[in-house]
N, C-alpha and C positions, 0 to 999 in steps of 0.2 A: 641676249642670245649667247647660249654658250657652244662653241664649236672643237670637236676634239681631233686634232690629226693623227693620223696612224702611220710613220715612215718610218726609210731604214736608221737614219740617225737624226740627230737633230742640223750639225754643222756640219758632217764629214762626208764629202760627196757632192757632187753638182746637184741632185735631187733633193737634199737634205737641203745644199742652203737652198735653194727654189723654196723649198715648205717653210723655214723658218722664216725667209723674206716675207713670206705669207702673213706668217701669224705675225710678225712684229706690224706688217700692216694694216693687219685686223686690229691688234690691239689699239695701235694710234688712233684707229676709228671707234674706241667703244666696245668693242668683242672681247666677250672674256673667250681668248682662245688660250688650249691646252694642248700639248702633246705626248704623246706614246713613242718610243722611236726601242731600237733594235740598238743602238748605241748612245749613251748621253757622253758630250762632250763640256758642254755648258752647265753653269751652276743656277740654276733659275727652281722655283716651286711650281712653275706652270710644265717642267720637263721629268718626266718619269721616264724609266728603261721599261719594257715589254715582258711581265715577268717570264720568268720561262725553268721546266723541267730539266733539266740538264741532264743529268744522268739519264735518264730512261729515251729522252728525243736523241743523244748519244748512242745509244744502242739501237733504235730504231732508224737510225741515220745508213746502219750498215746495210739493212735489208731495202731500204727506198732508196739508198744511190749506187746499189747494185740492179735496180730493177729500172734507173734513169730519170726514178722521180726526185726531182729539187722540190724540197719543204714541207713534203707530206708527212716527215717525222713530228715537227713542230704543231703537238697537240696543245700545246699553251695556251695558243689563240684561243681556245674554246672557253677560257679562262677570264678574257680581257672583256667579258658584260659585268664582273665582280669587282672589278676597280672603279675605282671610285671617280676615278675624269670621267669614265665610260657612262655611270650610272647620270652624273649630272649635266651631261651633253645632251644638244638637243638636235644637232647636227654633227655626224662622222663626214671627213674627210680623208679618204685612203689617200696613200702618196706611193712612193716604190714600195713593194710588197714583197721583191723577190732578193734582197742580201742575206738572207739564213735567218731572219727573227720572226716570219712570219707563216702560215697557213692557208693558203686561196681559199682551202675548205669553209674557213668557218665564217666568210662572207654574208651566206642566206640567213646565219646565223645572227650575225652582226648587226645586218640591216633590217630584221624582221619588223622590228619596233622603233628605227628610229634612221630617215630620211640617209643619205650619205652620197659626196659628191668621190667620184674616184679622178682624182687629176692625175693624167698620164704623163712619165716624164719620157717615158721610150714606148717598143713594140708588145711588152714580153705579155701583155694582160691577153692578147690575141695572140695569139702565137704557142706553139708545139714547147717550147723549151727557151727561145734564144730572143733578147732585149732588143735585137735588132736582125733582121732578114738578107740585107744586103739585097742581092740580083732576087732572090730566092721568094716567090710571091703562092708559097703553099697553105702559108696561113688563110689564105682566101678562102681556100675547100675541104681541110681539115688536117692537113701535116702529114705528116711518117718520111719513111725514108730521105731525112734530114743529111742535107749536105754539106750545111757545118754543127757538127755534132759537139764540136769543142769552141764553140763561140759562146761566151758569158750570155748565162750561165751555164756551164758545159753539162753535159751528158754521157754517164759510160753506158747505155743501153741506149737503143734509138725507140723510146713510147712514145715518140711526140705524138701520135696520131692518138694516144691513147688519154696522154695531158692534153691534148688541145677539146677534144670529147668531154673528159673533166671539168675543164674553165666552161666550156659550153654551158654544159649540168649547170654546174654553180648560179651562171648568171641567171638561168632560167629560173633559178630559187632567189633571187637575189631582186633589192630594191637600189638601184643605182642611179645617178646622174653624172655622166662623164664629161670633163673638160681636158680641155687639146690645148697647151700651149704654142701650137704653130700650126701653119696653115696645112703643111705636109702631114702633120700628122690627127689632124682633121679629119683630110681624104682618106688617109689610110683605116683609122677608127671606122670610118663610114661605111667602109668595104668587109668590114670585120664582122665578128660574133658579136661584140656591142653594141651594132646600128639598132640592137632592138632596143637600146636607150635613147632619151635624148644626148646630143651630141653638142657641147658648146664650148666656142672656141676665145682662152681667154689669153692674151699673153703672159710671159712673167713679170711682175715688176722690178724695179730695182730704184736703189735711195740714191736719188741724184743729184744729194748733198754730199752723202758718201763718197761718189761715183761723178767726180767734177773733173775739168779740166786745171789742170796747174801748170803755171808755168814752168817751158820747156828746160831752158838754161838749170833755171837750180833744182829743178828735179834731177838733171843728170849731176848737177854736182854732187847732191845727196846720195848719186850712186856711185859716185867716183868714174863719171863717162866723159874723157876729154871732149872738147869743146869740139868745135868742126865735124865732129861724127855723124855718119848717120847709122841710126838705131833700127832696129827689125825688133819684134816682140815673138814671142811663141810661150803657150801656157795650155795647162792639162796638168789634170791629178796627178796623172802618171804620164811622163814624156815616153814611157818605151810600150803604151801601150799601141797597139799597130792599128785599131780604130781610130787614134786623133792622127796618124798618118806621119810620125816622125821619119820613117822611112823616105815619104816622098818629098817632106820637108829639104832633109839631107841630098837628095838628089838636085834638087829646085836650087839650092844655094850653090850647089857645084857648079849650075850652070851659067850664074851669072858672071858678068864679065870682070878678071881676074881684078881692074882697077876699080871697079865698086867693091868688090870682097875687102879689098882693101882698106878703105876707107869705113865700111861697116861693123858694127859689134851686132851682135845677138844678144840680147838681154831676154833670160829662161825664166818664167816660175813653175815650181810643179818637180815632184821625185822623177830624179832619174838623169838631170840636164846635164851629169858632166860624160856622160856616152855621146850625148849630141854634139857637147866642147871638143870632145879631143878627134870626132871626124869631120867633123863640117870647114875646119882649114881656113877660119876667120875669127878674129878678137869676140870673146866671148863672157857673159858675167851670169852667170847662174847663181838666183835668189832663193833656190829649193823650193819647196811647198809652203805656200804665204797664208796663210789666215788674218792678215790685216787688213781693213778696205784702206786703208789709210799708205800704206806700202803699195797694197796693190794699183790705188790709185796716182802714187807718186811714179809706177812703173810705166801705168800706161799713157801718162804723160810724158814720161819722157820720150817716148818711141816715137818715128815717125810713120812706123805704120806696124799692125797687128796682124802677122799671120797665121794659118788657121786651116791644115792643111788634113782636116777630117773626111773622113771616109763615110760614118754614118753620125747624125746627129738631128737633135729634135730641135729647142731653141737655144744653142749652147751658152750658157751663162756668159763665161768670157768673150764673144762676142757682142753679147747685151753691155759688160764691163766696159769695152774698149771704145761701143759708141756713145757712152754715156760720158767717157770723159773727153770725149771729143778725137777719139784716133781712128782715123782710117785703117780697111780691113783688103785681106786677100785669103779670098778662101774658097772652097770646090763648092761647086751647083749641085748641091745636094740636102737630104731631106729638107730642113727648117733655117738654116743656111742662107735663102733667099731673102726671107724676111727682113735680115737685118745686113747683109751686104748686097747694097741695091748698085747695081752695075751704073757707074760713072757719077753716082750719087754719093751714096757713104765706100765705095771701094771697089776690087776686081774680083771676076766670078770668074773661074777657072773651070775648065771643063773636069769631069771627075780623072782623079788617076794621072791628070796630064803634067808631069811633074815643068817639063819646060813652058807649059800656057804659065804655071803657075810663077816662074821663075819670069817671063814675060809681063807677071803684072805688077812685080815685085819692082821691076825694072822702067816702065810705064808708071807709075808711082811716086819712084822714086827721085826720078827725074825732071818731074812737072810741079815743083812747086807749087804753082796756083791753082793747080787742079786741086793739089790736098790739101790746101789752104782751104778752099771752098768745100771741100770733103768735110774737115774738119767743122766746119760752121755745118754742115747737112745731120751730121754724124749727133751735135751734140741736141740741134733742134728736136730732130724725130726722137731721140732718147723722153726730151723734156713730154713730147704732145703724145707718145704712143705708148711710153712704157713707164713708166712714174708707180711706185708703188701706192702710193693713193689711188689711182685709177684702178690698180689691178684689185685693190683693197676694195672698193665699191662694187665692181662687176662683181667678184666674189659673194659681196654682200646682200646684194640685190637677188642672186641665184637662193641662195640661202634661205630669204624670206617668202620665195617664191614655194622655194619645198616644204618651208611649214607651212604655208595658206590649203 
């Protein structure tokens, strides 16, 4: 069987590693899997870039994002049935569609001749314009007068009502099987233009060889974290972007009590952490943007707890990272969120927005020893039985076989 992905990059991005976890999955199972991406970062023969027009989707860039459409320029797509992964795939697999490499148009196109499952990593496939809706549940009945006009990916015209009519079209021309990696966004799928597909809900995987517990002590020494500390984790692409919530992050820690601050370091990964070092007014060690599982897993080992102080999110990787190596989590009751911070279980649910619940579980947590001793043992269990990328490797493959019969 051979299966080709369509993302925005291969490794750069939470969706991208999602897809590549994928296919390294597939492969260990026997799949000759390939990818198409919008960015190559890795040196492999199974990873191609999206060819693409430059010049002329350049000039047609100026008339489609002054009219508020994202990617209608990118006539490429129409292009990627003449490559050669594309000709010898027997199954498509779309992944994020919407970072600038790609076309929704040319979907009916794509699919006409050959099965494709579209794995969702966010909202934007249903939706007017924006990857995530917040309060804002217009995508239900067809969009326009859009409330956040500049939430990724932004809009300087308000046609959502006119793109969300469009994805409609399409899907109606289109052969699709959609999968939801969480439960939240399952429901939401369900509610959407899509429900006229099947609808299945897989989680992500993750290598939990890679993705182990190590021990506490000399992972801090490998970071240079004195002995007696206790450790808080925080990680994202980007720390300042105000979707994973650094703001309320920074409020949360203000409000703990002056002798814990104390006593604690912040340990960052992800661009942007020294904004959070120099306001947050506690010992601090920013590791920047980490691409190693090998670091990233010495990181979250070290930590005695992961927090995670997102606004909207579907199953966020680093979360799946933190209980795979065994770290307990604090983070908001929100979209997919739930899944993997199970209240008194692997960690604390905070109400949305509430920056001192949050700073309350942080405190609750921190305090209890044996609680997250036992967190610890929940955290790396359910990693092992729920999300194992084998497991996610099978489901995947069994869908698969399902569409060619």
């Amino acid at each position: 069987m051979n299966v080709l992905h369509i993302n925005q990059s291969d490794i750069s991005g939470g969706a991208a590693i999602a897809g590549y976890r994928l296919h390294q999955g597939l492969l260990a199972q026997g799949i000759d899997s390939r990818l198409l991406v919008g960015r190559v970062e890795t040196s492999s023969d199974r990873v191609e870039v999206v060819p693409s027009k430059y010049r002329i989707e350049k000039q047609l860039l100026r008339v489609t994002s002054r009219l508020g459409f994202n990617y209608l320029n990118i006539i490429s797509s129409f292009d990627i049935p003449k490559h050669s992964f594309y000709k010898n795939a027997d199954i498509l697999n779309f992944h994020n569609l919407h970072t600038g490499y790609f076309n929704y148009l040319a979907i009916p196109a794509l699919t006409e001749n050959k099965p494709a499952v579209f794995t969702l990593h966010d909202m934007w496939s249903f939706t007017g314009h924006c990857a995530y809706s917040y309060d804002c549940d217009r995508w239900k009945t067809g969009c326009g007068k859009c409330p956040y006009p500049d939430t990724y990916p932004a809009v300087t015209a308000d046609n959502t009502r006119l793109e969300w009519k469009l994805k409609n079209w399409v899907y109606s021309r289109s052969n699709l099987t959609i999968v939801t990696p969480s439960n939240w966004l399952t429901k939401q799928a369900e509610q959407s233009m899509l429900n006229r597909f099947p609808v299945h809900h897989i989680p992500y995987g993750i290598d939990t060889e890679a993705y182990k517990p190590l021990e506490l002590e000399q992972c801090r020494s490998v970071l240079g974290i004195s002995t007696g500390k206790k450790v808080l984790m925080f990680g994202a692409e980007s720390l300042k972007d105000s979707r994973k919530g650094g703001d309320l992050l920074l409020k949360a820690l203000q409000n703990l009590p002056p002798s814990l601050k104390a006593e604690t370091v912040l340990l960052t990964i992800g661009r942007g952490g020294e904004a959070i070092s120099e306001a947050v007014g506690m010992a601090t060690l920013n590791l920047a943007y980490v691409t190693s599982d090998r670091l990233k897993s010495i990181a979250y080992s070290a930590a005695d707890l992961f927090v995670f102080p997102t606004r909207a999110d579907n199953l966020p990787l680093v979360l799946q990272e933190s209980m795979a190596c065994g770290t307990p989590m604090v983070s908001f009751k929100i979209g997919g969120v739930p899944d993997l911070v199970r209240p008194g279980v692997t960690g604390y649910l905070a109400t949305p927005e509430d920056a001192q619940d949050f700073s309350n579980g942080i405190v609750q947590l921190l305090e209890d020893e044996k609680l997250r001793d036992q967190m610890r043992q929940n955290c790396r269990a359910i990693a092992l039985k729920e999300y194992s990328l084998e497991l996610q490797a099978k489901r995947y493959i069994e869908l698969y076989q399902h569409l060619q019969n």
